[in-house]
VEXKOL-951917 format. One record per residue (C-alpha): x, z, y. Coordinates in nm, 4 decimals, decimal comma, always signed. Layout:
BEGIN
X; Z; Y
...
//
This chain:
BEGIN
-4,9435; -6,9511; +4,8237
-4,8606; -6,6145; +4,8474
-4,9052; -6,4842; +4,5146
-4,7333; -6,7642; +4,4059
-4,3928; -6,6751; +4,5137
-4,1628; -6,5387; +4,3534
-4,0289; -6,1689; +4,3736
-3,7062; -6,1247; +4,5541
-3,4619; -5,7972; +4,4559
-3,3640; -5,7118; +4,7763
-2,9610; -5,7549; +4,7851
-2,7968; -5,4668; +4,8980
-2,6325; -5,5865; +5,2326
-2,6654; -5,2504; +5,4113
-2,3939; -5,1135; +5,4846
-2,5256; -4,7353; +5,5137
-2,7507; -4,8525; +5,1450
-2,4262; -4,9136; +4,9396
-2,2085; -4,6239; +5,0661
-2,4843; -4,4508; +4,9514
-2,5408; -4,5853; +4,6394
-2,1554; -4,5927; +4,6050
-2,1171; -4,2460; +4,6514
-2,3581; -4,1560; +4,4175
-2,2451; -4,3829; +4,1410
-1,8287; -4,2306; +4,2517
-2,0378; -3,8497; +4,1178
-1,9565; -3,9964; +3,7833
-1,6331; -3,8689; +3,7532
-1,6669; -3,5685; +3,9162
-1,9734; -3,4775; +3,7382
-2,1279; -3,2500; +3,9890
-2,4397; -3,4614; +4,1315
-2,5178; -3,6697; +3,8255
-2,9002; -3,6512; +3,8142
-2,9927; -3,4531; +3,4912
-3,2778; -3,5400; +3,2269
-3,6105; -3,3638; +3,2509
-3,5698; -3,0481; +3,0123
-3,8009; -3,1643; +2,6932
-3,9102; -2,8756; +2,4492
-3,8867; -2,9876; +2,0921
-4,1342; -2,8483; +1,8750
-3,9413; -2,9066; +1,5253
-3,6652; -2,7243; +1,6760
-3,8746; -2,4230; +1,7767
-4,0372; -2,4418; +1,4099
-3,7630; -2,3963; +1,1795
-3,5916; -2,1335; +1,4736
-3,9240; -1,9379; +1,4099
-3,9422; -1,9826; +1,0237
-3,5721; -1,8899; +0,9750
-3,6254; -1,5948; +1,2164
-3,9239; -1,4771; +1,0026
-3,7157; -1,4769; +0,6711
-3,4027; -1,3236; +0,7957
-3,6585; -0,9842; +0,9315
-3,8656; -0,9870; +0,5836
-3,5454; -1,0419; +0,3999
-3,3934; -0,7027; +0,6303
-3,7255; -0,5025; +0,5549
-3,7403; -0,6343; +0,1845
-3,3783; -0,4531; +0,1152
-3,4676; -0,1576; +0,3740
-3,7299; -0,0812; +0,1110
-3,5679; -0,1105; -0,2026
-3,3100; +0,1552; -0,1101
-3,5464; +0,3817; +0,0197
-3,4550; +0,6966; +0,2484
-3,1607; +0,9210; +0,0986
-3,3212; +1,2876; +0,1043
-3,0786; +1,5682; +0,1586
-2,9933; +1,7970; -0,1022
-3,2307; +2,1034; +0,0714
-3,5458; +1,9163; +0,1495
-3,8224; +2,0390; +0,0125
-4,0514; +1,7677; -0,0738
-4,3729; +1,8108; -0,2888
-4,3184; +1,5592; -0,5270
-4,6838; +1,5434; -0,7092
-4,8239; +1,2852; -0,4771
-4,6190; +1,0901; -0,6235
-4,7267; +1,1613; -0,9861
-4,8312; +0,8615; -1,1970
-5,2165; +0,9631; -1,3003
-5,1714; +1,0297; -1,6974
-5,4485; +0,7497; -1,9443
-5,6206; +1,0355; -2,0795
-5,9953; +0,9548; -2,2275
-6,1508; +1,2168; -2,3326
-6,5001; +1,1378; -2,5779
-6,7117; +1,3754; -2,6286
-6,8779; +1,4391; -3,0214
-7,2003; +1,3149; -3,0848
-7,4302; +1,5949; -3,1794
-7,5861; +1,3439; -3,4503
-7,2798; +1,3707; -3,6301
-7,3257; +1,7382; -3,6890
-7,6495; +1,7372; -3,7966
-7,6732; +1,9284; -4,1632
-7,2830; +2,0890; -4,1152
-7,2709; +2,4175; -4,0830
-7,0328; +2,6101; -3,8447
-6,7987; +2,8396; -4,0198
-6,7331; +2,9795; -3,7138
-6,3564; +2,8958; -3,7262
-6,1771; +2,5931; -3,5949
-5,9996; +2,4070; -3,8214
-5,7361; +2,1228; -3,6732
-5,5307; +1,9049; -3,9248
-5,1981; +1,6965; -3,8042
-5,1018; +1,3794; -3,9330
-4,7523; +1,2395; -3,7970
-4,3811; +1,2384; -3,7875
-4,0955; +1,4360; -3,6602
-4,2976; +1,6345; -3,3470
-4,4328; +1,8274; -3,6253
-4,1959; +1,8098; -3,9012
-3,8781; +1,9021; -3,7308
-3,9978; +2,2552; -3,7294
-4,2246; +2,3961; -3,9378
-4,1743; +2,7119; -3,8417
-4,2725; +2,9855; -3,5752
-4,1765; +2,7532; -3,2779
-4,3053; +2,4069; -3,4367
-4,5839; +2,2567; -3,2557
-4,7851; +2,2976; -3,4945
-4,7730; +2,6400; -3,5164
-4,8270; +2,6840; -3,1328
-5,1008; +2,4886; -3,1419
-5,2559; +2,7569; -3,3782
-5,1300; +3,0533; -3,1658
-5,2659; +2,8699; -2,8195
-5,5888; +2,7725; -2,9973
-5,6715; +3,0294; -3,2550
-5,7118; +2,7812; -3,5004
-5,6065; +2,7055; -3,8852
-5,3904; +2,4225; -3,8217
-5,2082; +2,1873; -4,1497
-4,9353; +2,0042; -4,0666
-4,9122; +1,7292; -4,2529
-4,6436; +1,5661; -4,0820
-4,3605; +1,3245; -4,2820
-4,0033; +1,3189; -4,1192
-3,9159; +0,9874; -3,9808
-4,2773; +0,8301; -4,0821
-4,4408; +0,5841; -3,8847
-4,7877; +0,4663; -3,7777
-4,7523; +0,1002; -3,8766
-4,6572; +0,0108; -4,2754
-4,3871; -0,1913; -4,4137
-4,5390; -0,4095; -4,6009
-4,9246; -0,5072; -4,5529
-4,9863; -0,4321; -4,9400
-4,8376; -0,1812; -5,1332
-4,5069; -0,2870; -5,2429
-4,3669; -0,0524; -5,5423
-4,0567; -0,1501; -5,4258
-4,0677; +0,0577; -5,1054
-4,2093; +0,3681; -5,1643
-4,1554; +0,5339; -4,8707
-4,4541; +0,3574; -4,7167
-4,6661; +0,6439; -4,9075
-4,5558; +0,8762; -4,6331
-4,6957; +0,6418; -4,3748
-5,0117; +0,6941; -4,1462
-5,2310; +0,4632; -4,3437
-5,1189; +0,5575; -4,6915
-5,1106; +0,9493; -4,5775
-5,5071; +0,9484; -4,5019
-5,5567; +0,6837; -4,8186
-5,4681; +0,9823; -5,0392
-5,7134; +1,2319; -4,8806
-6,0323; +0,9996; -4,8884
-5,8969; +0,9772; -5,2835
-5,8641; +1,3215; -5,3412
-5,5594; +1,2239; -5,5548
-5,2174; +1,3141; -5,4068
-4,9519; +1,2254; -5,7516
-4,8688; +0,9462; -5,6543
-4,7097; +1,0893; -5,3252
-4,6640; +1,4095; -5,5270
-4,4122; +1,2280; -5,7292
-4,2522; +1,0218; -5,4663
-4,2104; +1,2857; -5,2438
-3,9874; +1,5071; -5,4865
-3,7453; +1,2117; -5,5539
-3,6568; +1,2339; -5,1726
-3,3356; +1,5197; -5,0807
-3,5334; +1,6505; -4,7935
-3,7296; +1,9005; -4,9448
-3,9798; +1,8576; -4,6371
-4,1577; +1,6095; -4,8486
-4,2557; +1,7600; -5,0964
-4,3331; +2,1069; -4,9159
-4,6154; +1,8494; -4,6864
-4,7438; +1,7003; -4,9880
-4,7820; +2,0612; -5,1156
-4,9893; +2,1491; -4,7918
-5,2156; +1,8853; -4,8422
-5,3188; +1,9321; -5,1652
-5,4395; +2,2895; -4,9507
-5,6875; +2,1387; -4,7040
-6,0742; +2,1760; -4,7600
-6,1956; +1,8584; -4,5988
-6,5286; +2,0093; -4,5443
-6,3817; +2,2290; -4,3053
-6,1533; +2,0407; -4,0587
-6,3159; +1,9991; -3,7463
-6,0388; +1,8072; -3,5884
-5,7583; +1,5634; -3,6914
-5,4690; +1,5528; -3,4622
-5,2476; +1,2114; -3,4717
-4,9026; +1,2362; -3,3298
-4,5998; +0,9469; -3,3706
-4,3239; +0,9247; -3,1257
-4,1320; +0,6633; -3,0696
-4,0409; +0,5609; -3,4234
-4,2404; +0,2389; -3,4533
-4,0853; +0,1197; -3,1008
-3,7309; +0,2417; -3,2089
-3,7607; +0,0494; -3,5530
-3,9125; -0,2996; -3,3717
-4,2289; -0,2399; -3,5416
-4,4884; -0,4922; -3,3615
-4,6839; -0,3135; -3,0793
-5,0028; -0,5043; -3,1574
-5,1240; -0,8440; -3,3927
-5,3113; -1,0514; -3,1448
-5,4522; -1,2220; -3,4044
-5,5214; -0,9455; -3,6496
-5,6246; -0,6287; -3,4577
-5,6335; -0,4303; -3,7841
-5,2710; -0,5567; -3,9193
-5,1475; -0,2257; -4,0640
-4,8009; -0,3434; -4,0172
-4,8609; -0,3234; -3,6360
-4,8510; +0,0145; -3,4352
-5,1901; +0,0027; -3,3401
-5,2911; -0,2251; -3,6383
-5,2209; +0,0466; -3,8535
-5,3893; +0,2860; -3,6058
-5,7463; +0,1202; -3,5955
-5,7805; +0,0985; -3,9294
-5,6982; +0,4410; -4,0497
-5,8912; +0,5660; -3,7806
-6,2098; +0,3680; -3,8981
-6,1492; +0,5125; -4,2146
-6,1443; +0,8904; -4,1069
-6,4425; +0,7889; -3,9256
-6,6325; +0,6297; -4,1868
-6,5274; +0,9079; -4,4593
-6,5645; +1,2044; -4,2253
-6,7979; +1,0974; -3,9100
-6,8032; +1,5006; -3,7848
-6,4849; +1,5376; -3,7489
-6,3100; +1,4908; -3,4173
-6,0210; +1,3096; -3,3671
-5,7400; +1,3366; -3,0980
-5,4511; +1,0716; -3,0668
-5,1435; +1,1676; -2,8796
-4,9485; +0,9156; -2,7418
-4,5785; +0,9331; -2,8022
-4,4086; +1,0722; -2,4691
-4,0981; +0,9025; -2,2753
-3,7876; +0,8116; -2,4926
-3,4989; +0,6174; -2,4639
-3,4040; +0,3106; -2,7014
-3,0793; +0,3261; -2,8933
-2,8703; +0,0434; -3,0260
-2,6521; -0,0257; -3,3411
-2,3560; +0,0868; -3,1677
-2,5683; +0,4128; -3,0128
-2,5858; +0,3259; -2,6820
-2,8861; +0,4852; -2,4678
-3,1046; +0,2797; -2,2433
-3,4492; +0,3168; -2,0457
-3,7367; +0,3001; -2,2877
-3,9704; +0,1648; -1,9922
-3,7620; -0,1000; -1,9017
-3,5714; -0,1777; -2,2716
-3,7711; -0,4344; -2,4498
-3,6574; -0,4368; -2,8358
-3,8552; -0,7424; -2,9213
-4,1841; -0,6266; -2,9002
-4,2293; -0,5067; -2,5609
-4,0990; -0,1714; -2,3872
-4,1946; +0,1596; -2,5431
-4,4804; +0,2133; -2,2103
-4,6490; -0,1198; -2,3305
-4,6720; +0,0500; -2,6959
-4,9161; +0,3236; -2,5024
-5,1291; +0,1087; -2,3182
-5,1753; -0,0843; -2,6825
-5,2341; +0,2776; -2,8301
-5,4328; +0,3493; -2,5364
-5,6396; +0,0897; -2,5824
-5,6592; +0,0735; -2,9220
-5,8179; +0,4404; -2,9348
-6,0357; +0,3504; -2,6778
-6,1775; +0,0286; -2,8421
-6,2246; +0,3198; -3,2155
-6,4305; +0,5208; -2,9910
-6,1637; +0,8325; -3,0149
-6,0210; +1,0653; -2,7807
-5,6548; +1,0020; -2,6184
-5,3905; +1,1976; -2,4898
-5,1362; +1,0435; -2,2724
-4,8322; +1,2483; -2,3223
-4,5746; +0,9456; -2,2053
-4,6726; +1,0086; -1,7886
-4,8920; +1,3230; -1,9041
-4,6354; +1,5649; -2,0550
-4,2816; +1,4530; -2,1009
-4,1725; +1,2046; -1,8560
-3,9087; +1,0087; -1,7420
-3,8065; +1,2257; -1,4861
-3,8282; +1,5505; -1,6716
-3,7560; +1,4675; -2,0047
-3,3812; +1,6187; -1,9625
-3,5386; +2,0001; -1,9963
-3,7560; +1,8825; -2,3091
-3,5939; +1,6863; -2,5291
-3,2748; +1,7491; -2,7561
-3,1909; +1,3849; -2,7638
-3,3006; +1,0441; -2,6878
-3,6536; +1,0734; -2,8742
-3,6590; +1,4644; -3,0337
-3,7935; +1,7659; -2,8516
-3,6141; +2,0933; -2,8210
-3,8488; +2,4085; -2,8148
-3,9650; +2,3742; -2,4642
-4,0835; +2,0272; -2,5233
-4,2869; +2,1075; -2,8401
-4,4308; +2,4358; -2,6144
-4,5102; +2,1553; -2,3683
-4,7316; +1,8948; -2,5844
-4,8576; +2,2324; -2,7833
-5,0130; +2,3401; -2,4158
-5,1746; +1,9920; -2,3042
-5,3346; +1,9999; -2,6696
-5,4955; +2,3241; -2,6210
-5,5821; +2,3212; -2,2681
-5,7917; +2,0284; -2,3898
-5,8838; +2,1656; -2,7075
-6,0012; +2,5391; -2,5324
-6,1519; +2,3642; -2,1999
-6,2780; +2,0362; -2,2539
-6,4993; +1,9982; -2,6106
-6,8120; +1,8444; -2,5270
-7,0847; +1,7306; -2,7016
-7,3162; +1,4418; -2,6445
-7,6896; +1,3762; -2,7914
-7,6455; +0,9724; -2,8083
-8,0104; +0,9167; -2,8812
-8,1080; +1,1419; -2,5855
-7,8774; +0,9269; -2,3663
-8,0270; +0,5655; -2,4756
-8,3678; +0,6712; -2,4365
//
């Protein structure tokens, strides 16, 4: 049967057949009529061509970037879109806080702080600008190289100087009883001491209308804790020792108001005096920006006003003009924070009726 048989290969007894197939196999050799494979694509190939491809061009525009465009020496660019937006908050006084105080008719600021006030205490110290620019009576009760945060979160008679911090400063005002600091303040050379502790003793409390609070960079410089995240009111913390004195102003003296200014840009200095960046030098407890946003935050969360002098005043790219070193401020620079004080102080106190606003 037919489908039975088997299938035969057909030998190759053509003559014409094999010189063919002869001269095709005889290409070999030459290499010029071997039959080629069909082209294949392969699709892993194309995939890591097109991945590496995409990495070398980010990697190009990633470094393109960083360095920026180089700006010739004459082009004039305006510069202030550029400006970092300064954390000022601004709170307005609640009129119920007034009720049953009369107006003298004379405003009345007193400054609590370190060396922006007590370097100079003269014609050209800030605080006596801020008098001039404000027509105010202004105290400075400022203590040379004082901080906001204490030592030690008890008093320690062993370190005195902690009398002359923020805390301790206020402590003897709600007292009315300033011989302890009296006396401590007389043992120190600096006769700046004892000539605050003698203006003190001056202020009618009744009168102030506004406290000014004003520490530079000393509790960053001295790797004072920025904050206690488990004790918010830890006065040996920068803004520890901020929220509570603040309360107590508050709770002692609820018409008067109160402005914090930050400190403004500084640089950090090491044993050995080298300078570095204070927004990028972390001394332990973060870099001297994260102490404002704490501070910032902190005076927020007491319900008082803020002043952002680190982006608002003296910055990092102007602080060359202002500044006599890496954290003190020459004349210009205590002109500078003396005008952002009184443009708010002149321009921008407002008053609030809270139980108006609730209703």
């Amino acid at each position: 049967m037919a489908n039975n048989e088997p299938i035969n290969h057909k030998p190759i007894n053509s003559e014409n057949e094999a010189e063919t197939l002869s001269e095709g196999n005889g290409s070999l050799s030459e290499g010029n009529n071997t039959p080629k494979p069909p082209f294949r694509i392969n699709l892993h190939v194309i995939l890591i061509v097109a991945i590496v491809l995409i990495a070398v061009i980010s990697v190009y525009r990633l470094v393109k970037w960083n360095q920026g465009t180089v700006l010739e020496d004459n082009t004039d660019v305006d510069t202030s879109q550029f400006d970092v937006e300064a954390l000022d908050m601004i709170i307005p006084m609640d009129t119920s806080l007034l009720e049953g105080r009369e107006d003298d008719g004379q405003t009345t600021i007193l400054c609590f702080g370190n060396n922006p006030f007590s370097d100079d205490r003269g014609d050209t110290g800030l605080a006596a600008q801020i008098a001039q620019k404000t027509d105010a009576v202004v105290y400075d009760c400022a203590f040379p190289d004082s901080s906001m945060a204490c030592k030690y979160p008890v008093y320690n008679p062993e370190y005195t100087r902690d009398h002359f911090n923020f805390y301790y400063v206020v402590e003897c005002f709600r007292n009315n009883d300033f011989t302890a600091i009296s006396s401590i303040a007389n043992d120190e050379p600096d006769p700046r001491y004892a000539e605050t502790v003698e203006v003190m003793k001056t202020v009618d409390m009744d009168k102030v209308d506004i406290i000014v609070i004003m520490y530079d960079s000393t509790d960053y410089n001295m790797g004072t804790p920025s904050d206690n995240p488990d004790n918010p009111y830890d006065v040996t913390a920068f803004t520890g020792g901020l929220r509570v004195t603040v309360e107590n102003i508050k709770n002692t003296w609820p018409y008067i108001r109160i402005f914090v200014m930050s400190p403004t840009y500084a640089q950090a200095i090491d044993e050995d005096g080298n300078l570095s960046n204070g927004t990028t030098t972390d001394l332990g407890n973060g870099t001297l920006n994260h102490y404002l946003v704490k501070e910032v935050d902190a005076a927020i969360d007491s319900g008082v006003s803020i002043i952002d002098n680190y982006y608002g005043t003296i910055n990092e790219d102007n602080y060359k003009k202002y500044m006599k070193d890496h954290m003190r401020y020459n004349d210009a620079g205590r002109e500078l924070l003396a005008d952002r004080l009184a443009d708010i102080i002149n321009n921008r106190l407002t008053t609030v009726n809270s139980t108006t606003a609730t209703q």
